[in-house]
Backbone bond lengths (Angstrom), bond angles and torsions (degrees), N, CA, C in turn:
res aa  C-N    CA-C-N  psi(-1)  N-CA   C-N-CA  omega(-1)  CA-C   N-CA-C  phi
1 X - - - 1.467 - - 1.533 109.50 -
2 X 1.492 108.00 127.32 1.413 113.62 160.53 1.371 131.43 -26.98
3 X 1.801 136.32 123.10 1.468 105.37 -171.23 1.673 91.81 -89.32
4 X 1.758 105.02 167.86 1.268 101.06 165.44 1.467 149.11 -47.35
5 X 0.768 130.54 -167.22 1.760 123.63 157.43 1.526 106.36 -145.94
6 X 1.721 102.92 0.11 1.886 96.33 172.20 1.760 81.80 -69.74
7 X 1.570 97.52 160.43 1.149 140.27 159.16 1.541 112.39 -46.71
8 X 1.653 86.73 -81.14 1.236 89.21 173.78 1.784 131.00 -91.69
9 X 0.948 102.71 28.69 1.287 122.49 161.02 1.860 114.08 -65.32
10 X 1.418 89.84 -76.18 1.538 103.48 164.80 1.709 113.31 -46.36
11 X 1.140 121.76 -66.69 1.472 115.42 -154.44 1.372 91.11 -61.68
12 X 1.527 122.68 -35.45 2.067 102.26 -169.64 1.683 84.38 -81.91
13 X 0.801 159.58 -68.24 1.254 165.99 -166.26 1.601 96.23 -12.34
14 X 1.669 109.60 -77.58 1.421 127.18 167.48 1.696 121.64 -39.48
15 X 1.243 117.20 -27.44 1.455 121.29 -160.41 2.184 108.10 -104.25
16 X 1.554 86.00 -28.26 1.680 91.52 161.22 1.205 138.18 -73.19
17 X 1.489 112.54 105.95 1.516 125.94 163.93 1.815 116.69 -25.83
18 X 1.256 97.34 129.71 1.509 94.91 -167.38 1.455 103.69 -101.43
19 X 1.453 112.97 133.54 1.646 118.37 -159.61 2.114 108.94 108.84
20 X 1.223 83.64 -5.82 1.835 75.72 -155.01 1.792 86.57 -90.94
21 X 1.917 84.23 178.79 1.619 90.44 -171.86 1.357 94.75 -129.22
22 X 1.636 108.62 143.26 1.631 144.46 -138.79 1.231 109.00 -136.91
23 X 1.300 125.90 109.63 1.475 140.41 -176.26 2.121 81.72 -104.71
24 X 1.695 102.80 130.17 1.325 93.98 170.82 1.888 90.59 -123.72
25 X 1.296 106.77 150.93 1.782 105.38 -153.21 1.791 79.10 -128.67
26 X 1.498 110.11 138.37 1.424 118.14 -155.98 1.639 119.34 15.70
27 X 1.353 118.45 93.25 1.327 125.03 -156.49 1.313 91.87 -108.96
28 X 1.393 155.35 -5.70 1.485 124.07 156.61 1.444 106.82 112.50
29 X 1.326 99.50 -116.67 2.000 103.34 157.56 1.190 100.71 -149.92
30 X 1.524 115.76 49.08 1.224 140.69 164.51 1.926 121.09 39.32
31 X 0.939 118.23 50.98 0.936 117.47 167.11 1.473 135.91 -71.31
32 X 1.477 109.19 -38.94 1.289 102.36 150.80 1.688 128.92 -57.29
33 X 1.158 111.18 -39.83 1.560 114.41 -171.90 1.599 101.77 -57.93
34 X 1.768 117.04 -44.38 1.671 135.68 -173.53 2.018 96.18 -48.30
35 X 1.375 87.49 -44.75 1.671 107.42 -161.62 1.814 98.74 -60.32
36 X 0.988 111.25 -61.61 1.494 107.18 -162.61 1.774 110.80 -90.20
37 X 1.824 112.62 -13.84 1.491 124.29 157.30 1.757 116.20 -46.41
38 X 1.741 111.37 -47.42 0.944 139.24 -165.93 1.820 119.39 -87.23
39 X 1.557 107.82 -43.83 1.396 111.92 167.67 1.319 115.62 -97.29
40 X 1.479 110.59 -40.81 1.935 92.29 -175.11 1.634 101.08 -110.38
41 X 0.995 140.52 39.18 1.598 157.78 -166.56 1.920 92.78 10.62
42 X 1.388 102.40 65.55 1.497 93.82 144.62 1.271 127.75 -68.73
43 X 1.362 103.27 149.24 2.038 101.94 164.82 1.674 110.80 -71.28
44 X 1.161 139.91 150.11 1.359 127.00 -154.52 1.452 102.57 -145.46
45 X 1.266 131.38 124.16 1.479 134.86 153.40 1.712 121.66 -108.71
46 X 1.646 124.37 154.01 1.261 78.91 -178.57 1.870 83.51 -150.97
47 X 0.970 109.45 150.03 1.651 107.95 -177.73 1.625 107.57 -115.05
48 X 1.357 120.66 135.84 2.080 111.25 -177.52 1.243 97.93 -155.20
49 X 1.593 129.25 127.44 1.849 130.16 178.76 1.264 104.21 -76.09
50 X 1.575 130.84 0.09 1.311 87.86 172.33 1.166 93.53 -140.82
51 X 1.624 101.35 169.86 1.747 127.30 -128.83 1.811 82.74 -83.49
52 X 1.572 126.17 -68.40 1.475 108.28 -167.02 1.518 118.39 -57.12
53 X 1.300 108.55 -21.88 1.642 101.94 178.78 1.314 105.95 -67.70
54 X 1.458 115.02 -43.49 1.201 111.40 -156.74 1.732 108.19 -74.30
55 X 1.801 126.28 -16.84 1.360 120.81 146.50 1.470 125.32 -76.53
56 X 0.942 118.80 -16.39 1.699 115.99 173.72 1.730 92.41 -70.04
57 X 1.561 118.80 -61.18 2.036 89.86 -171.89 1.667 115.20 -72.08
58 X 1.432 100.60 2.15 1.583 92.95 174.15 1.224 111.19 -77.59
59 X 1.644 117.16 -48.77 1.575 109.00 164.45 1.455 139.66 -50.86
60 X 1.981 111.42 -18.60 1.313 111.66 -173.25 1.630 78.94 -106.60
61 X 1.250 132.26 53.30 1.573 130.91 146.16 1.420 109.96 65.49
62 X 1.565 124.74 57.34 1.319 106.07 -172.70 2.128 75.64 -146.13
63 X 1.526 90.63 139.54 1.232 106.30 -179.32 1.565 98.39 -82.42
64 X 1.319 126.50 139.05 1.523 139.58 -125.50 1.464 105.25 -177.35
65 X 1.008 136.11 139.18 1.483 153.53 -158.19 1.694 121.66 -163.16
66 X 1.148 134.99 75.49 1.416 138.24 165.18 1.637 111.81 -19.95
67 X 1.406 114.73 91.22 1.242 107.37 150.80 1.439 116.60 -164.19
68 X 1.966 127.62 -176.91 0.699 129.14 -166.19 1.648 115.76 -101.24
69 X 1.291 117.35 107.84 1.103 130.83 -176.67 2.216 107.65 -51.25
70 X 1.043 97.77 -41.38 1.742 95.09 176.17 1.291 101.16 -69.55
71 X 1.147 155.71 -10.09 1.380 154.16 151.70 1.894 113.72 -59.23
72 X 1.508 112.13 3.31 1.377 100.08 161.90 2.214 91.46 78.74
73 X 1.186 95.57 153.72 1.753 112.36 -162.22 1.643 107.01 -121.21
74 X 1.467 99.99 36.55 1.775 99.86 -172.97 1.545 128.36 -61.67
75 X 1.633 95.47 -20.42 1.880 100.96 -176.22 1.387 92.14 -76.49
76 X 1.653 140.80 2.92 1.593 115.22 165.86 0.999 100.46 -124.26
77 X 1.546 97.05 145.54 1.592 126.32 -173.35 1.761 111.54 -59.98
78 X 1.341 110.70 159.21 1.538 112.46 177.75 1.853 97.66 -75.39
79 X 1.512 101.59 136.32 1.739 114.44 174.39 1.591 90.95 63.95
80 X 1.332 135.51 53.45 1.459 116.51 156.52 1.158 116.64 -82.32
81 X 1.181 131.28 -16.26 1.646 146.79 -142.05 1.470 129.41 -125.34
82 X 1.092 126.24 85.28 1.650 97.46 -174.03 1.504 132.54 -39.98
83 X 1.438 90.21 -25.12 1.939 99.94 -164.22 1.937 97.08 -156.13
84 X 1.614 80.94 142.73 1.750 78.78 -165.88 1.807 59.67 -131.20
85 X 2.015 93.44 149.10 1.161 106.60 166.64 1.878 116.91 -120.44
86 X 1.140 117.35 154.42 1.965 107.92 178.83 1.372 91.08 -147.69
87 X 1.195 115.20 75.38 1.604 112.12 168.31 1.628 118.44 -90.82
88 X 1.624 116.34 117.16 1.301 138.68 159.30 1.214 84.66 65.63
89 X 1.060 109.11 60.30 1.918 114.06 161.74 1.121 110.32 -131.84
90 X 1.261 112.71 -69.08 1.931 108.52 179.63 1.331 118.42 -6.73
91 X 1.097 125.05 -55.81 1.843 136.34 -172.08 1.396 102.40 -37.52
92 X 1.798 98.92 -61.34 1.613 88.26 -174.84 1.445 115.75 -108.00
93 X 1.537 126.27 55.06 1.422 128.57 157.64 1.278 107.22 -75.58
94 X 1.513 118.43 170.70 1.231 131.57 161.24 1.496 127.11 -83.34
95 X 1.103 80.41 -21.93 1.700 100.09 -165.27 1.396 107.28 -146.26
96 X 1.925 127.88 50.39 1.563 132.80 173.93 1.670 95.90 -52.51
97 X 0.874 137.78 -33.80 1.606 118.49 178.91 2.066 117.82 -58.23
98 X 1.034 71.93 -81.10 1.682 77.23 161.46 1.435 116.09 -21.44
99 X 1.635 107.73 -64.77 1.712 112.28 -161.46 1.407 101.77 -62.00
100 X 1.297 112.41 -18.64 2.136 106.53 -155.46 0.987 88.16 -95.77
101 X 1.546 130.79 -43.72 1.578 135.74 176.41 1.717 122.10 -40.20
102 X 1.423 100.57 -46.58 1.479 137.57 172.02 1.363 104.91 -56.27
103 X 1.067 130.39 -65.89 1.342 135.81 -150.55 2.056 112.70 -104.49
104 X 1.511 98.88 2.24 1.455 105.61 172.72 1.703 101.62 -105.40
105 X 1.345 95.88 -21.92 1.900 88.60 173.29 1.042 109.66 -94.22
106 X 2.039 126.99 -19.11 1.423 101.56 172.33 2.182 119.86 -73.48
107 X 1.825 90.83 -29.84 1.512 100.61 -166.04 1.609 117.94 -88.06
108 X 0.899 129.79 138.36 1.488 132.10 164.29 1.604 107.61 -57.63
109 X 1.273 135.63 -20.90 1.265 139.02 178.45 1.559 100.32 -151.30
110 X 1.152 116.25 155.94 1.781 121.95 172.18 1.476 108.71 -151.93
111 X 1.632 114.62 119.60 1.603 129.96 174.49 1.727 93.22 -95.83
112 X 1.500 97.78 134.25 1.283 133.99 -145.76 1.534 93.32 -145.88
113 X 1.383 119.89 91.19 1.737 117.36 158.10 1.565 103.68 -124.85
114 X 1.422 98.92 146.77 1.486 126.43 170.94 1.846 121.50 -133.73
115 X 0.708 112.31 167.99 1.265 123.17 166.43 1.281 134.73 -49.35
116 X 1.657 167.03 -146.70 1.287 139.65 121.12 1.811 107.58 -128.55
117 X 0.980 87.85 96.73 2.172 90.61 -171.78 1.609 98.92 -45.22
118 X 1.789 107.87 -46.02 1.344 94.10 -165.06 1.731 121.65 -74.88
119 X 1.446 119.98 -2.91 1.207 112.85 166.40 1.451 133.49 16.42
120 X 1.059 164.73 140.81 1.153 147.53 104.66 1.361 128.05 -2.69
121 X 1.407 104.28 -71.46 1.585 118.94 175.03 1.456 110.34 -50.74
122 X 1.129 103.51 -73.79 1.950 108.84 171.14 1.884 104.59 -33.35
123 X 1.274 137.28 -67.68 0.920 120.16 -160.53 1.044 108.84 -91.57
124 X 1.767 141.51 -25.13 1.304 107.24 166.76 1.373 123.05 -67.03
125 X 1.657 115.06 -22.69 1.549 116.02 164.10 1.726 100.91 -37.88
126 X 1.098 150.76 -67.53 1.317 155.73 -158.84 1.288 128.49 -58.05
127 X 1.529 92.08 -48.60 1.886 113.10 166.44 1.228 81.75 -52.83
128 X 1.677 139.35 -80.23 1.375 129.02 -89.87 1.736 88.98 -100.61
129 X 1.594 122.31 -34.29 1.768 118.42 -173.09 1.623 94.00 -108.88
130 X 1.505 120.59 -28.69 1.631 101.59 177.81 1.155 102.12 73.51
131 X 1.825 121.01 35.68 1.313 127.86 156.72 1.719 97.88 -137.99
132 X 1.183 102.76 170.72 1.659 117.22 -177.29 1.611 92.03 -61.44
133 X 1.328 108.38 148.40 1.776 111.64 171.26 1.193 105.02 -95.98
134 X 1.475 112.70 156.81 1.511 114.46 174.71 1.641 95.96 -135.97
135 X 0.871 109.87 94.90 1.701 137.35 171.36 2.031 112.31 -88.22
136 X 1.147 110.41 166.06 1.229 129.57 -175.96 1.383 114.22 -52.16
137 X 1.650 101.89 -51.75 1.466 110.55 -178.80 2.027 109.39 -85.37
138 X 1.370 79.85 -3.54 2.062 84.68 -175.14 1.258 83.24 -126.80
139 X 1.632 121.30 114.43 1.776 101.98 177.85 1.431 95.02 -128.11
140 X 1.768 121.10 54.61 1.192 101.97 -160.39 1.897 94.62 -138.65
141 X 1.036 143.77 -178.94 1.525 138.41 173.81 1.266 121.41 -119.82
142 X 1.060 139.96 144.02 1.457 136.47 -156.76 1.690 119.04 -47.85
143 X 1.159 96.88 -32.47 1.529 121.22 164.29 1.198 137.34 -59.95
144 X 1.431 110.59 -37.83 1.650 129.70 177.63 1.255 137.71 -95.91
145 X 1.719 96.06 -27.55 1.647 121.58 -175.30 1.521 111.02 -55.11
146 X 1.129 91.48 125.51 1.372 120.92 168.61 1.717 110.29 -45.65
147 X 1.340 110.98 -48.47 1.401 134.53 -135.15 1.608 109.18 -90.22
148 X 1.152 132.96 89.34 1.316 152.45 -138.02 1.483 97.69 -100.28
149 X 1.179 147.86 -40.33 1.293 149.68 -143.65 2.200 107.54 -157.76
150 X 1.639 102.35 88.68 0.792 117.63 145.79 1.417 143.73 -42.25
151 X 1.607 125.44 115.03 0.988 109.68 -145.39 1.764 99.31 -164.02
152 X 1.356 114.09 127.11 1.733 106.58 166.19 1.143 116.13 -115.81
153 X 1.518 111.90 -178.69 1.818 113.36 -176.03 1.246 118.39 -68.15
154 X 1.178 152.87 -51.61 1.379 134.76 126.96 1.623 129.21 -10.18
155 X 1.132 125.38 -15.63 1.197 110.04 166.76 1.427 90.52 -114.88
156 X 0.984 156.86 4.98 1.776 152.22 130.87 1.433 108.50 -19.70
157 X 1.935 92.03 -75.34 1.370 118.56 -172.17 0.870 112.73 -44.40
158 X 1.825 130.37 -36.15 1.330 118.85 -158.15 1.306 109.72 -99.70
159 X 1.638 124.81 -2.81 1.609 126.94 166.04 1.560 98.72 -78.93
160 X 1.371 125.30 -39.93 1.572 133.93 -162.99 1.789 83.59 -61.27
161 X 1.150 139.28 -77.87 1.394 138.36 172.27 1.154 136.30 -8.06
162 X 1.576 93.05 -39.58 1.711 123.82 -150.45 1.345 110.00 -107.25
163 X 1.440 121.91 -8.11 1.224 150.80 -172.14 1.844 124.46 -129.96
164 X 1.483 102.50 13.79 1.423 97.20 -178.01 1.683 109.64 47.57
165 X 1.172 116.69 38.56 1.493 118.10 179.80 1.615 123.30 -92.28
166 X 1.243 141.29 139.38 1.647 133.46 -146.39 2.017 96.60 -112.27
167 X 1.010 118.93 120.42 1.604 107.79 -178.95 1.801 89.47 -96.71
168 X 1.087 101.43 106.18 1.801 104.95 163.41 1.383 97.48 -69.29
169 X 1.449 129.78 -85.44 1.352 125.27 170.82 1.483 123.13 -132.04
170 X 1.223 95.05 166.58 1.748 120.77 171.87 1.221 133.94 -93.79
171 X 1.426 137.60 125.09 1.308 133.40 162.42 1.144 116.64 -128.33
172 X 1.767 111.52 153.58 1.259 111.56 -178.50 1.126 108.89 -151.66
173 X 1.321 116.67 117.40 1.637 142.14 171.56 1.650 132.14 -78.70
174 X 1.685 106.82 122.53 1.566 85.79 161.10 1.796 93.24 -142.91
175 X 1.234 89.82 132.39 1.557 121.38 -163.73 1.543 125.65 73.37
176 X 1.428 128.28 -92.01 0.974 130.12 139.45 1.677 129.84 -91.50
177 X 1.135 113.77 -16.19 1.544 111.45 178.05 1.527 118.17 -105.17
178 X 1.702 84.19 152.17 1.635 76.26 -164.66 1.890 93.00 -150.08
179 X 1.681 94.93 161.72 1.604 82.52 -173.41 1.928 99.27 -140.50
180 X 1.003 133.92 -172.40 1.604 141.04 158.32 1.377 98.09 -50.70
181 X 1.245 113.89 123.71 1.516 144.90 168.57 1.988 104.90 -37.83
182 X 1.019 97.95 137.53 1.535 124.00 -160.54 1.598 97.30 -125.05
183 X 1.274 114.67 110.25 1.707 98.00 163.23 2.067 94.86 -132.70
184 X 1.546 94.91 143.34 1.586 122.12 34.66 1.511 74.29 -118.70
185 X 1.365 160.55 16.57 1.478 124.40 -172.57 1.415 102.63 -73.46
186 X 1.347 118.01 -38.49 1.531 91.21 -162.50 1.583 93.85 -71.98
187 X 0.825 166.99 21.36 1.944 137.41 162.11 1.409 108.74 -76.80
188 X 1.618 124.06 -0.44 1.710 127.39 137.27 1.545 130.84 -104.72
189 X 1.120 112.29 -17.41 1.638 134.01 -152.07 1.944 85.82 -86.24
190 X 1.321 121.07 -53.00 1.271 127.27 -153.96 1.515 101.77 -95.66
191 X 1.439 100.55 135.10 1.876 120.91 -174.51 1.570 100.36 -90.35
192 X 0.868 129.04 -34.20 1.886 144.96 159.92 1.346 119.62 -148.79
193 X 1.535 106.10 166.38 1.454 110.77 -151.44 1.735 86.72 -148.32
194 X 1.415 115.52 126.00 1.480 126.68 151.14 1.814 116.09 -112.41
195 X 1.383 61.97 154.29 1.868 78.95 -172.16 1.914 103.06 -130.60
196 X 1.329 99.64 153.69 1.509 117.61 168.84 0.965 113.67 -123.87
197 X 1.511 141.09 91.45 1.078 129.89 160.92 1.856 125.22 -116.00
198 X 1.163 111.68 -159.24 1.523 125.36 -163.35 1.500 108.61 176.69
199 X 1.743 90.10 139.87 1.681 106.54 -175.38 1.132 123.01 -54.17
200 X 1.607 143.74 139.69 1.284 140.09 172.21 1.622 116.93 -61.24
């Protein structure tokens, strides 16, 4: 199998215990989940709303289930999971409270990436035409976006606070590279931001 070229593909890729079991939470057509099923023989579940994604990871061998994550994650047990994943989804849930809530009582650990609104790039894009930017990590138009709930790392931090929530670690990306979380530069410096955390 092809390795990725997400970013963060690799770094959770790299950071998963091999043997462990992996809830992947809107997984795409699961290639990461195929990736670490295949090299470090995790046990693998994987949940995605929509119908072709959800046959593209059935074909790259990843057990897969059609459903809606804002509907709350009740058919899994509390601590079933070593690692629950929500990559570049949160933004556009209906209900990101719920899902993070959801997915720290099912996982012993949970990787958590989003986007970074407050960017640099993103907002001087904004100052500078006084229209929404559509950047690399935002590749979408005011019209089309997926992305429902605006949001920067500081306002992360301040639910992570607000929630007795544990930051094991930080990363922060711009383009493809990315390193351990920097504050305060990165809450402009960084194009997306993953997190690992777990309940107190």
């Amino acid at each position: 199998m092809i390795s990725s070229k997400r970013w963060d593909h690799r770094l959770i890729f790299s950071l998963v215990e091999p043997g462990s079991s992996v809830l992947d939470l809107g997984c795409g057509n699961g290639e990461l989940l195929a990736r670490l099923i295949e090299k470090k023989q995790v046990r693998g579940q994987a949940v995605e709303a929509d119908h072709d994604q959800v046959s593209a990871a059935f074909q790259n061998g990843v057990d897969v289930y059609q459903g809606d994550l804002n509907r709350g994650l009740p058919e899994f047990r509390t601590k079933s999971f070593d690692y629950v994943i929500l990559e570049k989804t949160l933004q556009v849930l209906t209900r990101p409270m719920l899902v993070l809530e959801e997915m720290l009582r099912i996982g012993d650990a949970c990787f958590v990436s989003f986007p970074n609104f407050n960017s640099s790039g993103v907002v001087e894009k904004l100052l500078e035409t006084e229209r929404m930017p559509v950047t690399e990590a935002l590749p979408y138009y005011w019209y089309d976006t997926p992305n429902i709930h605006l949001f920067t790392l500081y306002d992360f931090i301040d639910w992570i606070e607000d929630h007795q929530v544990v930051i094991i670690d930080g990363y922060a990306a711009a383009g493809e590279t990315w390193r351990h979380l920097k504050l305060p530069e990165d809450s402009k410096s960084a194009e997306e931001l993953l997190f690992l955390l777990r309940k107190e």
